[in-house]
Structures are given as C-alpha cells and as structure tokens.
C-alpha positions in Angstrom: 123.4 151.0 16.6 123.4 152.8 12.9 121.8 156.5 13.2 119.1 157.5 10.6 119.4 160.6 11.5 119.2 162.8 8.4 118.4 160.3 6.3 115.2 159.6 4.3 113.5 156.7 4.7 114.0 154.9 1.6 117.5 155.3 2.3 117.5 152.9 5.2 114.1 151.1 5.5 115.6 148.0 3.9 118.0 147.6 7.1 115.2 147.9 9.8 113.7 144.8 11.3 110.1 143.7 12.0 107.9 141.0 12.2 104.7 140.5 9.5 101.7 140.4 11.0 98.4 142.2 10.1 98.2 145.1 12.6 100.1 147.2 14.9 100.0 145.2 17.8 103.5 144.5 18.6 105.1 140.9 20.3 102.4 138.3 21.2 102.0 135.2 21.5 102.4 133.7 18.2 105.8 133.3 17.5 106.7 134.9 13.6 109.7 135.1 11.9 111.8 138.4 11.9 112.2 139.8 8.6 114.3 142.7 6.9 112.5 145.4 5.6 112.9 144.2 2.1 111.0 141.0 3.3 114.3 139.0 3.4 113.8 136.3 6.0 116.6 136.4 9.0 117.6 133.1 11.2 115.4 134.2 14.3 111.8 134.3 15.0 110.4 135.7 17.9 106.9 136.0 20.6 106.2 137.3 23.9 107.5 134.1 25.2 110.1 132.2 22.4 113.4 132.9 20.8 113.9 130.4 18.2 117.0 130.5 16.0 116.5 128.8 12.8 119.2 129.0 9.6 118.5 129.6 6.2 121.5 127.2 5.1 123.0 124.8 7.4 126.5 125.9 8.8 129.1 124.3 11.4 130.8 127.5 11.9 127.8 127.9 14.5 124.4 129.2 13.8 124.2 130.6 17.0 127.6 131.9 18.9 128.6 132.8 22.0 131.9 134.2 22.6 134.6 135.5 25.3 136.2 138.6 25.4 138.7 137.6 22.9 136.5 136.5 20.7 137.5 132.8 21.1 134.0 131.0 20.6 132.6 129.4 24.3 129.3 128.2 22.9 128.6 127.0 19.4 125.9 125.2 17.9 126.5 123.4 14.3 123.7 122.7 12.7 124.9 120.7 10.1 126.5 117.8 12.3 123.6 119.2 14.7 126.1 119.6 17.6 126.1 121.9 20.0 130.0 122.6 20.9 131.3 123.8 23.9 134.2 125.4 26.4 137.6 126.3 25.2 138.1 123.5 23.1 135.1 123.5 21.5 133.9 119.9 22.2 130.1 118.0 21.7 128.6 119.5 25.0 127.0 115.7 25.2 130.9 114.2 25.1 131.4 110.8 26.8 134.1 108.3 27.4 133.9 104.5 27.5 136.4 102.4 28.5 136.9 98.5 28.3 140.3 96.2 28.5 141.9 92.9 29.2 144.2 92.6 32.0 147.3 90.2 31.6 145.9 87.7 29.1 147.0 84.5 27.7 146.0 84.0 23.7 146.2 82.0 21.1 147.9 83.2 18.0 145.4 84.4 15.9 142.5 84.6 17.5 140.4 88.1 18.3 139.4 87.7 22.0 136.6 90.1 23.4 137.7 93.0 25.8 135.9 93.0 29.2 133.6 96.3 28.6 131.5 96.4 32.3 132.2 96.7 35.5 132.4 93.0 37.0 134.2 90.8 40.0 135.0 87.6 41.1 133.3 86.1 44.2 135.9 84.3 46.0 136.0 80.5 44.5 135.1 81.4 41.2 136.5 81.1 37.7 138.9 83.7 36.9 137.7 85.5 33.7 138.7 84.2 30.9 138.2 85.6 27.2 137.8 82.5 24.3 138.2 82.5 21.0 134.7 81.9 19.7 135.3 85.0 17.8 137.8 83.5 15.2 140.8 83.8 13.6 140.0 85.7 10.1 141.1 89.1 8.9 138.7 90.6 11.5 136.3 88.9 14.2 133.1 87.2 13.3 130.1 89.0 12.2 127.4 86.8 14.0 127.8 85.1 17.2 125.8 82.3 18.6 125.7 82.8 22.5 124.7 79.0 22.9 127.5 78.1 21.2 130.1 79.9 23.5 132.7 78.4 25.6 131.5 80.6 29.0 128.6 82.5 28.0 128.6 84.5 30.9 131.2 86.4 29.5 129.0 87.7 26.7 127.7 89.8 29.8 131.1 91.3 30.6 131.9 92.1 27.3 129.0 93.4 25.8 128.2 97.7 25.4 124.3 97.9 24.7 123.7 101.3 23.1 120.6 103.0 24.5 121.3 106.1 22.1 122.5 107.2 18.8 126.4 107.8 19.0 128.7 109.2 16.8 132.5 108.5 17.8 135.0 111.1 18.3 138.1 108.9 18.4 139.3 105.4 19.7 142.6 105.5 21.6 144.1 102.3 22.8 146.9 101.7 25.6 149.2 98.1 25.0 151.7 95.9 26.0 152.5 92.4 25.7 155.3 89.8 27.1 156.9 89.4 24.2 157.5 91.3 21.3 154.2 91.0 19.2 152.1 92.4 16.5 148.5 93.6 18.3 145.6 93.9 16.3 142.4 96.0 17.4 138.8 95.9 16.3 136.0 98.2 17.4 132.8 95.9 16.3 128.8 96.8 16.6 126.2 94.2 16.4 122.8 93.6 16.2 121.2 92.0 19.3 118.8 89.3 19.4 116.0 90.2 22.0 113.1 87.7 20.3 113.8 84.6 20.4 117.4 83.4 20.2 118.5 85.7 23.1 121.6 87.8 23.3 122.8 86.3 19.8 124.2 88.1 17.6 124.6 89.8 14.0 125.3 92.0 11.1 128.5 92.3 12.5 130.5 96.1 11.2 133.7 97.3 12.4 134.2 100.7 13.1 137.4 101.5 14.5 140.6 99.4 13.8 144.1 99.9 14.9 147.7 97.8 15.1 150.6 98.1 17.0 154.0 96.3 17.8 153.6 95.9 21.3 156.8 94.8 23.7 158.0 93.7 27.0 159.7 96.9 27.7 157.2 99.7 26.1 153.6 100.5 27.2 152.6 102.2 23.8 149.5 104.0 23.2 148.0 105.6 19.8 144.0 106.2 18.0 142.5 104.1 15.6 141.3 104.7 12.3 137.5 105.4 12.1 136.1 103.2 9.5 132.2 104.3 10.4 131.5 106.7 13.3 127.8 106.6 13.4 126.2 103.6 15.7 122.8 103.4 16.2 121.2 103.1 19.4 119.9 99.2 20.4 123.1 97.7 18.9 126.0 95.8 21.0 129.7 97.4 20.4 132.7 94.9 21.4 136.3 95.8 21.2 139.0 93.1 20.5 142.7 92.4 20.4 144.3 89.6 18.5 147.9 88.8 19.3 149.2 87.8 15.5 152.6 86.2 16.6 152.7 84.3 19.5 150.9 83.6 22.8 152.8 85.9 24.8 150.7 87.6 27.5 149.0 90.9 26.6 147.5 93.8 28.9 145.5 96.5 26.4 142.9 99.1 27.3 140.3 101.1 24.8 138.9 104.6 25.5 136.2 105.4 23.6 135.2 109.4 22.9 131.9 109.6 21.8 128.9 111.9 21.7 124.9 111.2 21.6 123.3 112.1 18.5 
C-alpha cells in the first residue's frame, strides 16, 4: 500500500479512491462506480452487496485476472470475444466437443454423403445404415435439401446437429482412411431448419469448415480444417460430409468438433 505519510494532500489525493455519492454515508445498497480522486472512472463499481467489473475499452488480455503463483493466468475473462478463459491452457470455460463419422462406407465417386452425427442402433432385422447421395456432386454439398425427396429419410435423423445455442467453433479436426488410395474431401455445413410447414427441410445452406486429404489403405491420417465462418447461430442444423473424389473405395472418417456457447 503507498504511505502518505509526510505528504500533503494535494500531493496524493488524485491516487485515492472513492465512490460519489452525496453524503458521508459509506457502502450501501446502491451500487456506484469507484472513481479516482481526480474523478477518473475505474473498471469496478461497488455496494454493500455487488462487485461488478466493467471496462472502459474492451480488452482480450482479460478485464478481470486471476493468476497462480507464477503469474501464469488461471482465470481470464475477455471482453471483447466476451469469453471467459480458463485453467492452464487458457481455454472458453463453456468448451465442448462434438463428434460425428461414418464407419466403413461404400461411395460413389463424387458424391458428398452426410456423416452420422447422433447416437443411433440397429434393431436386429433392420436396414443397415446407409448414407445417399441426395446431397450432390458439386464443388461442395447442396444448400437446401428437400427431406421428402430423400432416398431414406430416416437418416436425416441420424445425421442432423440441431443447435440449441449460439456457438462459436474453436477448430474441426478430422480422422481418415479409405481402401484405396483416394482424395477425401470434407465439409462442415449449417442449415436453416424448416419447423412450419415443410418439416425438417432444409436451407440457406453455409459451409464453415472445409478440409482435404489423400487418404490410403495403409495410413490412418488425421489433420484440422480451415474455418471459413466460426460463428453458428443457435436453431440451425450443422452436417458434416465426406466426398470420396476418385473412386469408390471404402472410407472410414470421423469429425471432432471444439466449440464454445456464445
């Protein structure tokens, strides 16, 4: 704590702190912000029963800190991304992982097929899941879907992620192989979802992550996509997908998805 001892008061006045208020009554219960004594406004305000820490500017070097021994930040809160970070590595205290994949698949070359992205199983007797290729066989998967139109629409079930908040995504990492030696391609897709009158159709098709890789019989090969758009919006379906561009040769290819809730 700096001593005032010796010193007059218009020496150091400007460095004590105080809260403006008409009186000399002290902490209640209106909570005021805490000012210098040159009536500079700090980042905290304060009552009997709230601390509330508020920036001037914005920062994400952490308007509010809390740190180990070291000095090594444990507890950070950006208010510019407005995430709160946390532990030794500093990640979005809300942090989650999705994963979804396809497990020894037959394609057609060309065609982006729809990773399975919920937990599901097969009663005994029934069809084995089997991804189709209503998605197309452009550049990237379609942008709309018609559920109607599908060849087993039960597997729009499987393979749609309904969003029930605001994400951001941290990073996309995928794990591949394939029987043969063949060029993979990887879309991470969000939708709009019908819920009014066409149900479960779909549109306003974005990608947000894409990756490639050249998968092989021998390898199991793994790397992160590029993030075209991180933000999703709660309400929307996300579908991964994997098109095989060179033959038909069986592939096996898993997404995990890092995220955080906005």
């Amino acid at each position: 704590m700096p001593t005032f001892l010796g010193k007059t008061f218009n020496t150091y006045f400007k460095n004590l702190l105080g809260m403006n208020q008409s009186g000399n009554t002290g902490v209640d219960t209106t909570t005021r912000v805490v000012h210098d004594g040159a009536g500079q406004s700090t980042s905290i305000s304060l009552s009997d029963d709230v601390l509330s820490v508020q920036p001037v500017t914005d920062n994400t070097t952490g308007t509010m800190l809390v740190k180990n021994q070291g000095g090594s930040n444990i507890l950070a809160v950006d208010t510019t991304n407005s995430k709160v970070l946390i532990g030794a590595s500093q990640v979005a205290a809300n942090t989650q992982s999705k994963e979804m994949g396809l497990y020894d698949f037959s394609p057609t070359a060309g065609y982006h097929y729809p990773l399975v992205a919920n937990t599901m199983f097969i009663p005994t007797g029934a069809t084995a899941f089997a991804g189709d290729n209503d998605w197309g066989n452009g550049a990237d998967p379609a942008t709309t879907l018609d559920v109607s139109g599908l060849t087993a629409q039960e597997n729009s079930v499987a393979v749609y992620w309904y969003l029930e908040n605001n994400i951001t995504l941290d990073s996309v990492r995928f794990m591949a192989t394939a029987d043969g030696s063949a060029t993979l391609n990887f879309h991470l897709f969000a939708y709009t979802l019908d819920v009014s009158s066409n149900h479960g159709d779909l549109s306003s098709g974005v990608v947000h992550a894409n990756g490639t890789v050249a998968a092989t019989n021998s390898t199991t090969k793994t790397g992160t996509f590029t993030l075209d758009t991180a933000d999703i919006d709660a309400g929307k379906v996300v579908v991964g997908f994997v098109e095989n561009v060179t033959d038909t040769s069986d592939v096996t290819v898993s997404f995990n998805i890092k995220y955080h809730i906005r």
